[in-house]
C-alpha positions in Angstrom: 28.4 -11.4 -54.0 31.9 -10.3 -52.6 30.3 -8.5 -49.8 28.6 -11.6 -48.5 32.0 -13.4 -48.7 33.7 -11.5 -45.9 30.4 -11.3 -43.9 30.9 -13.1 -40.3 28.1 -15.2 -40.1 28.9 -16.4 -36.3 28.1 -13.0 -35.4 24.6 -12.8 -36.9 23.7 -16.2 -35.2 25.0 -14.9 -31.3 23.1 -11.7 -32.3 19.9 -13.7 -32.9 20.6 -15.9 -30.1 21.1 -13.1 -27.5 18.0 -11.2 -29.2 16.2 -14.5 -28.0 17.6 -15.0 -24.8 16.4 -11.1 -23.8 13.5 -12.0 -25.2 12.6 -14.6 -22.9 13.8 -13.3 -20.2 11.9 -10.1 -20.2 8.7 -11.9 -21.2 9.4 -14.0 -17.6 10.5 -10.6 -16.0 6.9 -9.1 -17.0 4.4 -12.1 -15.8 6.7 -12.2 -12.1 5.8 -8.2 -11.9 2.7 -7.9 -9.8 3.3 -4.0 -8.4 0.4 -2.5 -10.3 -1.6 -6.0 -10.7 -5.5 -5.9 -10.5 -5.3 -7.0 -6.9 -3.1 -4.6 -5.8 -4.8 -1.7 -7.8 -8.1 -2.7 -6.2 -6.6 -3.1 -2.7 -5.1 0.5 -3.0 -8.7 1.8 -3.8 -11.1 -0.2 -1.8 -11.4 -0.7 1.7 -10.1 -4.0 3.3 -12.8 -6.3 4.6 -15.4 -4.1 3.4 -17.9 -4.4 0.2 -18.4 -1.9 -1.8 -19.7 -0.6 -4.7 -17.8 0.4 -7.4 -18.8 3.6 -9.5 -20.5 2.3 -13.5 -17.8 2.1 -15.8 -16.9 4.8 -18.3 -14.4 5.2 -20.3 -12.6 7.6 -18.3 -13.8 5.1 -15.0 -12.5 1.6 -15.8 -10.9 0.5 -12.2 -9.9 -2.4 -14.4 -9.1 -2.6 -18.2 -11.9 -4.4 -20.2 -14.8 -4.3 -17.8 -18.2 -4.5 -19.1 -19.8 -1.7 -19.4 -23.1 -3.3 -18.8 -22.6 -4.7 -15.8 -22.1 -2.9 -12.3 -19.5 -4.3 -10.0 -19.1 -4.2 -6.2 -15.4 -5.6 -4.5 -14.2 -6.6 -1.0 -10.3 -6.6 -0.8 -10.3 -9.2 1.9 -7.3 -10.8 4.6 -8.1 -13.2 7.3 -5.1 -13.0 9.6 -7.2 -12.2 12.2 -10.3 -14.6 12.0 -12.6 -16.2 9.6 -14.3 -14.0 6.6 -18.1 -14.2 5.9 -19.6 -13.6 2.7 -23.4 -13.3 1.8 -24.7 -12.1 -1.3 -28.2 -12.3 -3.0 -28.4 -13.3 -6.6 -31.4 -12.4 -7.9 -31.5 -13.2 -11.8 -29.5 -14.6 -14.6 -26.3 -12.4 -15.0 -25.3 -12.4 -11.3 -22.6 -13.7 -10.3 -20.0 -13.7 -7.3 -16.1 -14.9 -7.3 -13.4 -15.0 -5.0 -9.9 -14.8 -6.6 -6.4 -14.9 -4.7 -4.1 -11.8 -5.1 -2.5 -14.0 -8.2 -6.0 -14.1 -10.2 -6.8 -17.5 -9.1 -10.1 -18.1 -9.1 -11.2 -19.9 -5.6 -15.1 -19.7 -5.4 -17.4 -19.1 -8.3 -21.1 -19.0 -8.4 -24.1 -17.4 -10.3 -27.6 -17.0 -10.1 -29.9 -20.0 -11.3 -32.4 -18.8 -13.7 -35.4 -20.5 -11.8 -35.2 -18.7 -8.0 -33.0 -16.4 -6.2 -30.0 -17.6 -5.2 -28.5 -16.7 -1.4 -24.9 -17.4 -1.5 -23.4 -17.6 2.5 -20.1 -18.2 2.3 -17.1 -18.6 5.0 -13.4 -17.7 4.2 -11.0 -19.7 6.5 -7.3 -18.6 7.4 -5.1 -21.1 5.3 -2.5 -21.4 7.4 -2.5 -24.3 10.5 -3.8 -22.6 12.8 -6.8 -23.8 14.5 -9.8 -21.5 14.9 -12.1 -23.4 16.6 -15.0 -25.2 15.4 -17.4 -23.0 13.2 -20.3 -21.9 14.0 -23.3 -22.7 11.8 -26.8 -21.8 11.2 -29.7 -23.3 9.9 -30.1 -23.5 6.1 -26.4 -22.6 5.5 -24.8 -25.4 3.4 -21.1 -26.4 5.6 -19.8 -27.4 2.3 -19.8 -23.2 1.1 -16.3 -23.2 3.3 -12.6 -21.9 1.6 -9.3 -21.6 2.4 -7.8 -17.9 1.7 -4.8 -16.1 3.4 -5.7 -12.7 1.1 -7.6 -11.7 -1.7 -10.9 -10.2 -3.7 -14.4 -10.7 -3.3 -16.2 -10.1 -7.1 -20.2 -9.5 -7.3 -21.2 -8.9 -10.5 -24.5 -7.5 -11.5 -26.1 -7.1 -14.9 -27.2 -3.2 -15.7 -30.7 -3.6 -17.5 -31.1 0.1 -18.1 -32.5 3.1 -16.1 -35.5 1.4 -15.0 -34.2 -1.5 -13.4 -31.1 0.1 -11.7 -32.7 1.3 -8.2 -33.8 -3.0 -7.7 -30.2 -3.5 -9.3 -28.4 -1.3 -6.8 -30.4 -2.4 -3.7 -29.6 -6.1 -4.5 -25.9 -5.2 -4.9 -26.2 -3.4 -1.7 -27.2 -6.7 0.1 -23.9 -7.9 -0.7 -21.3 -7.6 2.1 -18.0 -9.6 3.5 -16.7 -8.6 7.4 -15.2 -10.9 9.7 -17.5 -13.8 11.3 -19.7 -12.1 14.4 -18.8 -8.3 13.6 
């Protein structure tokens, strides 16, 4: 016991205390660092304002970690600085679905397929700053309430892979999919 009677035990508690103060800070550190977050890996490898189809992932081809591998994926890195984004996408069976996430994962818009009928999603992504844009334009059978508010951010259409037999209907349905600016 004589060793433990000239031990300092305000040193061990600042040592623990410092141990958790570094602690939290580099846990806050690490959620604040967004250089090589999903947005801005996607962004770096698909075009802006543009869907497309991203290649089935493989182990060696995961554009992000923990994507199903039964599922094929297409992705519009969008920005509407310069005008209003328009988003159509056919969803033709349970499985489908389409999202619209800010560059800080937020999801915005979600919707997926109903399992009684197709499901046409036309959707419009407004500038969300103040500036006025003038007065949308609509057409008949589009619902005005499919309307958001996005400065930036990713388009998501998901599409179940069935197997080898279904993939050509899969791929021409995904294909249908697209985002470019209102009246391009």
């Amino acid at each position: 016991m004589k060793p433990l009677k000239g031990f300092d035990w305000r040193l061990l508690a600042i040592f623990i205390l410092l141990a958790g103060i570094v602690h939290l800070v580099a846990t806050f550190l690490a959620v604040n660092d967004t250089r090589r977050s999903a947005y801005s890996r996607l962004t770096q490898e698909y075009p802006a304002n543009t869907m497309t189809i991203a290649d089935a992932v493989a182990p060696q081809h995961q554009p992000l970690p923990f994507m199903a591998p039964d599922a094929r994926y297409a992705f519009c890195p969008f920005e509407t600085k310069n005008g209003t984004m328009r988003v159509r996408a056919l969803l033709p069976d349970l499985g489908w679905t389409v999202g619209v996430y800010s560059p800080d994962g937020t999801n915005l818009y979600f919707a997926a397929a109903s399992a009684d009928r197709e499901t046409t999603i036309d959707l419009s992504i407004v500038p969300s700053d103040d500036r006025f844009m003038g007065l949308p334009a609509t057409s008949a059978g589009v619902d005005p309430q499919q309307t958001i508010a996005a400065a930036k951010g990713l388009i998501v259409v998901r599409a179940p892979d069935k197997g080898e037999p279904y993939r050509s209907d899969e791929l021409v349905a995904l294909s249908k999919a697209s985002c470019r600016r209102d009246g391009a």
